[in-house]
Structure formats: structure tokens, C-alpha cells
N, C-alpha and C positions, 0 to 999 in steps of 0.2 A: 440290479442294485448297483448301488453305487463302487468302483473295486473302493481297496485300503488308502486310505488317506487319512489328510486331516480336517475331523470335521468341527465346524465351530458349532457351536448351539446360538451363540449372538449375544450374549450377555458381557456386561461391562467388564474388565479385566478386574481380579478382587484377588487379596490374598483373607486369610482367615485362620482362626486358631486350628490346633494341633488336634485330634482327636482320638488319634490311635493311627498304627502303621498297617499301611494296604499290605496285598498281597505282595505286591514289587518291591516292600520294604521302605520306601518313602513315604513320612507323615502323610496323612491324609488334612488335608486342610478343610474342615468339617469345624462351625462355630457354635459357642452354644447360645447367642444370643443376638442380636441386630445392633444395639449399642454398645460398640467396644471400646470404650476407655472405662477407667477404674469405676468413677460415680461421675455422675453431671454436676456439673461445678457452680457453687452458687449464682453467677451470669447467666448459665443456664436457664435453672430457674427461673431470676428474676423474671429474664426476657420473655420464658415460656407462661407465664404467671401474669405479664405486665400487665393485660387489657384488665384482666380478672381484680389485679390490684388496685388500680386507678376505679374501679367499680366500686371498694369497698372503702374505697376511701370518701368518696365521695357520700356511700352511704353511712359511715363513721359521723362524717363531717351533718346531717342533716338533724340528728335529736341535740346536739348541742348547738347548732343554732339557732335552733326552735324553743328552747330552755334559756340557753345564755340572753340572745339576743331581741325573742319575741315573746319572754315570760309566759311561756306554755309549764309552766312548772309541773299541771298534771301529766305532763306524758313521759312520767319516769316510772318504769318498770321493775317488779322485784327482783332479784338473780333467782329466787326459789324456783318461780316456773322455767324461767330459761335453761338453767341449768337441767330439770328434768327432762326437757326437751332434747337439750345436749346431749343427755344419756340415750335417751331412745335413737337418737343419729348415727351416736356411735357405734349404737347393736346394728343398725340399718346398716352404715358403713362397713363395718368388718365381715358383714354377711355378704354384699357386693362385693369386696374385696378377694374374698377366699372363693366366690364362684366364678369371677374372669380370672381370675391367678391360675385356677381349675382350669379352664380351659385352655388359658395358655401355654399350661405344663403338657397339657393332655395332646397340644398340635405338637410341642414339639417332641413329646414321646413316639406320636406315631411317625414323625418324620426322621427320626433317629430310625424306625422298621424299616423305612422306604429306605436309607443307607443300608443296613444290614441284608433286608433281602436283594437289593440291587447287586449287592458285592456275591450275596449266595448264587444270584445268575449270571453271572459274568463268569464264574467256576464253573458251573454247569455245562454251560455254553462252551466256553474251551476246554473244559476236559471228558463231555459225554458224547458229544460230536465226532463220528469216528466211522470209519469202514467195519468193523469188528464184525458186525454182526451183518454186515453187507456180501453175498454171493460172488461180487466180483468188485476189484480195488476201486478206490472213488480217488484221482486227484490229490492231493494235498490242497492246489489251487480252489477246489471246488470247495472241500471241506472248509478253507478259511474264508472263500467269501458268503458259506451258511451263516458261519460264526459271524464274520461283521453284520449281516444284515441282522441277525437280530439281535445284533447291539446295538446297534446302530436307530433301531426300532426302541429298543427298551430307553434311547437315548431321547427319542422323540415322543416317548410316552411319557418322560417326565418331563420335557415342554409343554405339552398339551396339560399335565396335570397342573404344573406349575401357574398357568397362564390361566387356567379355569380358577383355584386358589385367588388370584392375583382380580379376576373381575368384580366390578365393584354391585353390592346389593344395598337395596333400597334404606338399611339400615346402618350401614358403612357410611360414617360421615365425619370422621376422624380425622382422614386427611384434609376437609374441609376448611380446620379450624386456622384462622391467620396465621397462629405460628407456623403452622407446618407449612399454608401455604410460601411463607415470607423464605422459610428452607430452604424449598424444593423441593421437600420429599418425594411429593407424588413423582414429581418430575424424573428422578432420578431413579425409581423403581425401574429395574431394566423391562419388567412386562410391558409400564405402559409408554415403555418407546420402540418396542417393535412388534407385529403383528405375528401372530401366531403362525402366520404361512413362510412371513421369514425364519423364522423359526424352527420349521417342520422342513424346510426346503433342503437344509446339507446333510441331513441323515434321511430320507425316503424319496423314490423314484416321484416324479412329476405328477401320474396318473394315481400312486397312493396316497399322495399330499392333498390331492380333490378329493377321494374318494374318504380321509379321512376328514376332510372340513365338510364334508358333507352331511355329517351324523351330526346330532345334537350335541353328542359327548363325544368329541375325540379320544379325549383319553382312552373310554371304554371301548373303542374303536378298533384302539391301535395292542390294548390287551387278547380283543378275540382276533385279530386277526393274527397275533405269535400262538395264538392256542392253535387255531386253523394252520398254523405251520409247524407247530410240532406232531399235527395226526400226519403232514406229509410226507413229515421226514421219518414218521415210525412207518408208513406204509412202504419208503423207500430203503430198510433198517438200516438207518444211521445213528437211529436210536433202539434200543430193543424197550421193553414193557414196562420194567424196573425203573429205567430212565425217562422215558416217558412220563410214567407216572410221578417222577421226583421232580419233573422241570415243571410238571403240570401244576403239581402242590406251592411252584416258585410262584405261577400264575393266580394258582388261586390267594395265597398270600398280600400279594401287589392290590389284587381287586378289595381286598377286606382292608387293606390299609388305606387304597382310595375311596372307600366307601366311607372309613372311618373321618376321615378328613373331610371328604364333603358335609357330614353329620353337623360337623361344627361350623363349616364354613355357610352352610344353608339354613340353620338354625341359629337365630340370637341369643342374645341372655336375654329373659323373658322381661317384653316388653313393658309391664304391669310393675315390673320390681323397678324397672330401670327411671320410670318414670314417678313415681312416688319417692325412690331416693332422692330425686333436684327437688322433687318439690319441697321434700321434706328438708332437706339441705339448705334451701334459700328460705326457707317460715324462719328456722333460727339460724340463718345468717342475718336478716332484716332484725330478729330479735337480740342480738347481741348487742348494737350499739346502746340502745337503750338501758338494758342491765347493767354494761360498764358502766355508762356515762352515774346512775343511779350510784354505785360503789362509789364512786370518784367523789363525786357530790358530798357524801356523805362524811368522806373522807378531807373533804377540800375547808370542812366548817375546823379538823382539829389543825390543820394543817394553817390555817388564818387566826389562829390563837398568837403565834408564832412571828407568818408576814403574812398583813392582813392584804393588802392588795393583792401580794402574789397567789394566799389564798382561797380569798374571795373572786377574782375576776380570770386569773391563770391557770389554775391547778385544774381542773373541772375539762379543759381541752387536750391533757395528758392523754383521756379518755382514749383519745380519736386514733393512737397508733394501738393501746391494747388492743380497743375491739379490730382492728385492722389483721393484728397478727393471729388473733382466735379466728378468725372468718377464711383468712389464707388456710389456715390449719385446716380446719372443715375442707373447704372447698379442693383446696388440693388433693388429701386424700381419697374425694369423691372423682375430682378427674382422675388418678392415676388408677379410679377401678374404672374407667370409663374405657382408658387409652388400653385397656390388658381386653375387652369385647371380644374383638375379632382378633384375632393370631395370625388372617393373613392378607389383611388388609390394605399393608404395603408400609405403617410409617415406623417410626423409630423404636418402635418397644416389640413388635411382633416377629413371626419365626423368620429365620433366614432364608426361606427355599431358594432361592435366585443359589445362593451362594450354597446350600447344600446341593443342589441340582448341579452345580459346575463341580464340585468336590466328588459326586459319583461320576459324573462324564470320565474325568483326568482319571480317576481308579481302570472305568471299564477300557478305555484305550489301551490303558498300561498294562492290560492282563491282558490283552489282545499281542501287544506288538514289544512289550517288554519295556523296563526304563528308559528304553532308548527312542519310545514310541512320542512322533509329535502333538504334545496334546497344546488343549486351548492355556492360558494363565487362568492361576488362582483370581476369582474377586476379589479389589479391594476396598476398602471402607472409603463409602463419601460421606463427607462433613462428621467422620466418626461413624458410621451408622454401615451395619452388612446388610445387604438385602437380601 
């Protein structure tokens, strides 16, 4: 293995919020969420909204020119059924809403685990690692570069894990959308600018680095083969049975929290709901302009008691910003359950791992080699946004 050094993982330089103090006594720079400024500023918005807007505007703009200007007078709508329809969107809505919101509490609970037991083996590692219960003295040297290697491992297990997270599935198509392309999001996700073997390359030997791209699942890879090295170290007692068995339970912990994470990562929010919510979202968004424009009308006759041209020929086009900002309404909410899906899909609203995965690294060094120990920097936020 590799001796003690400094190893990078390869991810973009990041700083990130405070989360609690390591072992070493320095914050740990651990974030609770990918967008770090206060709220998105209405510019934000707009811009993020813009195609969507100009959509409804244009369909705002189509039952009152077909009324105003081509004397289709029957194709005014009553609010009575729109309005029922509205309600039924809204239960659709908030049911959407509270199941991606679900899932996206739910990645970043178990990636808050991957923190905690990471830090519980970094303790283990440097404190059950010993001659104690060895026959005859082992090294100091020897004993610290056990220690590094499997941190050094445990470091490239969250690479591979991060980088599996980080692949894109057939129903990931979030980053797709013009805003984000016009960002950079995807761009700037550190996964997809560097290859897992860069990656794997400063913490394991050459012929581990193949022999763990070689499996279907790295990650699970690089777990059995620390399990396979803690039966060697108990057959050499560097560990005695107790220990063993306590580093063993760190392992099997790791595996049920990557297990838990692929769950979500591999399974959608079910397809049938997801697809019946646009459709139902876009029946009364098309329904809306009609209904106002009806209101308007209605109202445009007391309104021309008063000024007759303004409201006989003017008032009646008022119509076209209400129903614009009722449809934004709708439709936004329906994006924002949209953009919560996937949790690790890589764009602005999902978990940090890049930047919790560099926040364990800079811990496990530092329990290794002390405050004084050269670790990689924190990540820091691009365009606002942690990865």
C-alpha cells in the first residue's frame, strides 16, 4: 500500500457548513443541503420558470383571442368545474410533494449514517489496531500503515459509492432541463468530470484499482475485501474477537446504509403517479384561461357601466396575467415535486455527497496523522449550489 501521505480523492475544492466537531476538534464541514444561500431570489425563479412562463402566456393569450377577436363567444367556461378540478390537483400535488420530499429526507438521513459510522471507523482503526494481543511486538511502522490502508480503503469506498449514486438512470432527467443545462449543473458535478479510476487511483495499490473496477459493484467490492482484511489481521492477533467483531458490525453497518441508498437511487417515484400528475396538471392548466377569461367577462359588462370602451373592449384582456400567475402556481409546485425525485442525481436541490464524502476524508486523515495532518480543502459552493 500506499506509506502516509496526502491523498486527494479529486473532487473540486468546496467549503460547506458546520455540522458538529471531529474528533481533532475542528468543525467538520458537513452541509445540510446542495443550495446554500438563504432562498432563490425571485431572478432565480423567473429565469428558472422562464420557458414554462412564456408557455402560459401564450396559452392565457389564445381563449381571448378566440372570444375578443373571432366571436367564438361559446367557448367560455364556468369556474364551477375548473375550480373542482383545481382541488383534485391540489390533493394530487401535495401527495407528490410529501413523497419526493420523503425521499429526499430519507438520502439525506442515511448519508448523515455514512458520516457517523465512517467517523465510528476511523476510531476503531486507530484505536483496536495494536500488538496487545500479538506473541511478539509488531512495528509501530507496520501498525500505522495497517491503519492507513484501511482508511485509505474506507476512503475509496466512498468514491465508488459516491460515483455509483452519481450515475445517471434511465428515469434521471432533471439535469436535462435547459435551465440547468444553461448552469452547468451537470457540468460541474465533480463525478461527472472525473472517472472513477481517477478516483480510486491515490488511495489503493494499482492491481486493487483493477481488480476492484472489475466487479460490477465497486463499492461492494471494496467493503468485502476490508472484511477479508480484518479475518487477517485477527488470524495475525492484531485484533483479538471482541474487536473484531466490533470493526465487523462497522462493516456490516456501511453495507445496510449502501444498501439503503441504492434502494432509492435504483427505484423511482412510481412511474404511474408521476405521469398522471403532468397530465392532470396540464388538463387544468389549459382549463384555467378559459374560466378566468369567463370571470373577467362577466365582470368587464359592470365595469363598462362606468367606461364603456375601457370596459367593453379592454378589461376582458386583464384576464391573460391572472390566469398566467394561477398556472405558474400550479405548475411550479408540480416542478418543485419533480426536482426533489432523485436525491442523487447531481443538480441543485439534491444530497451533497461530493461534499460529504470530502468532509469524511479531511476527518479520517485527521484521526490518523492529527490537526497537523495534510488533508485535501473543504468544497466550495459553485454558482451557490454544494455537490
Amino acid at each position: 500500500m500506499h506509506p502516509r501521505h496526502v491523498f486527494r480523492s479529486g473532487l473540486l475544492p468546496m467549503s460547506a457548513a458546520v455540522d458538529g466537531p471531529t474528533r481533532t476538534g475542528r468543525p467538520s464541514p458537513e452541509p445540510l443541503s446542495m443550495y446554500t444561500k438563504r432562498v432563490y431570489s425571485p431572478r432565480d425563479m423567473l429565469r428558472w420558470t422562464r420557458y414554462e412562463t412564456l408557455t402560459f402566456l401564450v396559452i392565457s393569450l389564445v381563449p381571448v383571442v378566440l372570444v375578443e377577436l373571432l366571436g367564438l363567444r361559446w367557448l367560455h367556461v364556468p369556474w364551477l368545474p375548473v375550480s373542482l378540478v383545481g382541488t383534485a390537483v391540489a390533493f394530487i400535488l401535495g401527495f407528490q410533494n410529501n413523497a419526493t420530499y420523503d425521499r429526499l429526507w430519507e438520502a439525506r438521513k442515511i448519508w448523515g449514517g455514512v458520516v457517523n459510522t465512517s467517523r465510528a471507523w476511523g476510531f476503531v482503526v486507530c484505536d483496536f489496531i495494536s500488538d496487545q494481543f500479538s506473541p511478539e511486538p509488531v512495528p509501530a511502522e507496520t501498525l500505522g500503515a495497517i491503519q492507513q490502508e484501511l482508511v485509505q480503503r474506507h476512503i475509496a469506498w466512498m468514491a465508488a459509492f459516491r460515483h455509483s449514486m452519481r450515475s445517471m438512470r434511465e428515469w434521471e432527467y432533471f439535469h436535462k432541463h435547459r435551465s440547468n443545462q444553461e448552469w452547468g449543473i451537470r457540468a460541474a458535478c465533480p463525478e461527472h468530470q472525473r472517472t472513477l479510476e481517477e478516483d480510486l487511483t491515490p488511495h489503493l495499490s494499482p492491481d486493487e484499482v483493477q481488480q476492484v473496477l472489475a466487479h460490477a459493484n465497486p463499492a461492494t467490492a471494496l467493503l468485502t475485501t476490508q472484511s477479508h482484511r480484518l479475518r487477517e489481521l485477527r488470524l495475525q492477533d492484531l485484533i483479538d474477537d471482541f474487536r473484531h467483531m466490533s470493526m465487523q458490525d462497522q462493516l456490516t453497518e456501511l453495507v445496510a446504509l449502501q444498501g439503503k441508498s441504492e434502494r432509492i437511487k435504483n427505484f423511482p417515484y412510481p412511474r404511474q403517479y408521476a405521469t398522471l400528475n403532468s397530465f392532470f396538471v396540464w388538463i387544468f392548466l389549459f382549463m384555467v384561461p378559459f374560466a378566468v377569461m369567463e370571470q373577467f367577462q362577466t365582470l368587464s359588462e359592470v365595469v363598462a357601466e362606468d367606461y364603456p370602451v375601457f370596459g367593453e373592449y379592454v378589461f376582458v384582456w386583464a384576464s391573460v396575467p391572472f390566469s398566467m400567475v394561477v398556472m405558474w402556481v400550479f405548475h411550479t409546485i408540480e416542478r418543485i415535486g419533480r426536482a426533489s425525485e432523485n436525491p442523487f442525481e447531481g443538480t441543485a436541490n439534491d444530497v451533497p455527497i461530493s461534499t460529504i464524502a470530502r468532509a469524511i476524508e479531511i476527518d479520517l486523515l485527521q484521526m490518523l496523522d492529527g490537526p497537523q495532518a495534510q488533508t485535501p480543502e473543504p468544497l466550495t459552493p459553485e454558482r451557490g449550489i454544494q455537490f
